[in-house]
C-alpha positions, 0 to 999 in steps of 0.5 A: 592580092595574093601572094609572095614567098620563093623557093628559087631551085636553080640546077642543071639536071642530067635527069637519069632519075626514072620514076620508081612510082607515079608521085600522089600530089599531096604535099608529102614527099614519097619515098617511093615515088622516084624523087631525086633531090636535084643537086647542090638543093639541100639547104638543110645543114645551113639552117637559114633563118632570115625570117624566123624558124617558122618560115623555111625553104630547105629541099628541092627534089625532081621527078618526071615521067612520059607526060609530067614533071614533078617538083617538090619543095620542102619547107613551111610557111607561118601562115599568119602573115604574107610570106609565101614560096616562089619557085622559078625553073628554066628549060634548055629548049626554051628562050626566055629572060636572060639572067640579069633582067627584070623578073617582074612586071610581067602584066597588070596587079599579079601582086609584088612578085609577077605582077606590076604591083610598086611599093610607094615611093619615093623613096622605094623603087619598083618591086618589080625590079628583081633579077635572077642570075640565071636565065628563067621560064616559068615560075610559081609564087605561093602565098599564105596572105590571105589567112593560115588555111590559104596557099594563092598561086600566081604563075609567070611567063617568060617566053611568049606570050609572056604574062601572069595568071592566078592558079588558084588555092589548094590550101594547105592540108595537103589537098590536091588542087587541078586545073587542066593539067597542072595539079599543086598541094601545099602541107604546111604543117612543119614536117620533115617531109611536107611541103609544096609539091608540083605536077606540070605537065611537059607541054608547058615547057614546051614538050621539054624531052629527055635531050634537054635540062632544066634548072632552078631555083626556090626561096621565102619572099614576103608579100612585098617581094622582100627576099629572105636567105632562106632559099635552097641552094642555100648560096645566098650570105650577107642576109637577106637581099631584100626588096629588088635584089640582083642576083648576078650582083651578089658575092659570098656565093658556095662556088668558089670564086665565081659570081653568084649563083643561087643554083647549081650547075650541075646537068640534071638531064630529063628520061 
């Protein structure tokens, strides 16, 4: 089983960011690649840490062009444990689960975060039983549990037909990994500038276009989908959420009064 770290990324973007240049996927965040870092997902200056310095989810930048989305996340992994990334986005043109609602057990194994994988109890609860406080689509864990050269990537589904599958491994030197249209890397070597980076194609998200937003949200979980506060926004306080946290539940938000909200929403509109 493989699996579980999140970068949860949750901004509306009223994309006006063209591409200056066609991203090359490999895990290195180009300069010249007309990347964005979508808005309120700098997480730098809070300099989180709920599972070490060594583990870290501090940038989420966008870009698209005619065909494709690109997301990059900034941050690395340990890699001598179980902790991964998760990144989960929601599209404006497409219904999927409302905030508030279970994002797990989306199928049989899938592991802690996707699938129907439960700690034993009692008196442990579900681990599938954590909820975002905004309405999600898609999603993508990356884990490094099966040794510091593996990044297993699991997808979900929230819209139907709702489910989870297993992406593959593109490791975590930067290689490029393709399965049909969608291309990931993983460069876990602590740079300023490396990360994972993601190639999606449009049709994924139903052919998103340029009328619609999407929004999203990235954090480090561990294998057992235990949720630091190492996430970008960086809107989480109080520690990290740990085992089935619920989003819509948490106080000590970076948005004044209002309830918490692990994403911005501010529109970031698609070219």
């Amino acid at each position: 089983m493989r699996r579980t770290a999140a970068l949860v990324f949750c901004a509306s973007i009223s994309v006006a960011t063209a591409c200056a240049g066609t991203p090359v996927i490999d895990g290195v965040l180009d300069s010249g690649a007309g990347y964005a870092l979508m808005p309120d997902c700098d997480a730098t200056p809070s300099a989180r840490t709920g599972f070490g310095l060594n583990n870290d989810c501090s940038q989420i930048w966008f870009t698209n062009d005619a065909t494709h989305l690109y997301f990059f996340v900034r941050g690395r992994l340990q890699g001598d444990n179980n902790n991964g990334l998760l990144l989960m986005v929601n599209a404006s043109n497409i219904s999927g689960r409302p905030a508030g609602n279970a994002c797990g057990g989306l199928g049989p194994g899938g592991g802690y975060v996707f699938g129907n994988t439960t700690l034993p109890g009692p008196p442990w609860s579900p681990t599938t039983d954590w909820r975002m406080d905004f309405e999600v689509d898609r999603g993508w864990s990356g884990n490094t549990g099966a040794g510091p050269t593996v990044f297993d990537i699991d997808r979900g589904r929230y819209y139907a037909p709702i489910g989870w599958s297993y992406f593959g491994n593109p490791g975590t030197a930067g290689s490029p990994l393709t399965v049909g249209d969608e291309t990931h890397a993983f460069l876990n070597d602590g740079g300023t500038s490396s990360g994972w980076e993601l190639k999606i194609p449009r049709s994924m998200l139903n052919n998103i276009t340029g009328a619609d937003t999407i929004q999203a949200f990235a954090v480090v979980v561990s294998g057992s989908a235990f949720f630091s506060d190492d996430s970008a926004p960086a809107n989480i306080t109080g520690g990290n959420p740990g085992h089935w946290p619920n989003f819509t539940l948490i106080s000590g938000n970076q948005h004044g009064g209002n309830v918490f909200a692990p994403v911005s929403v501010s529109a970031f509109r698609l070219d």
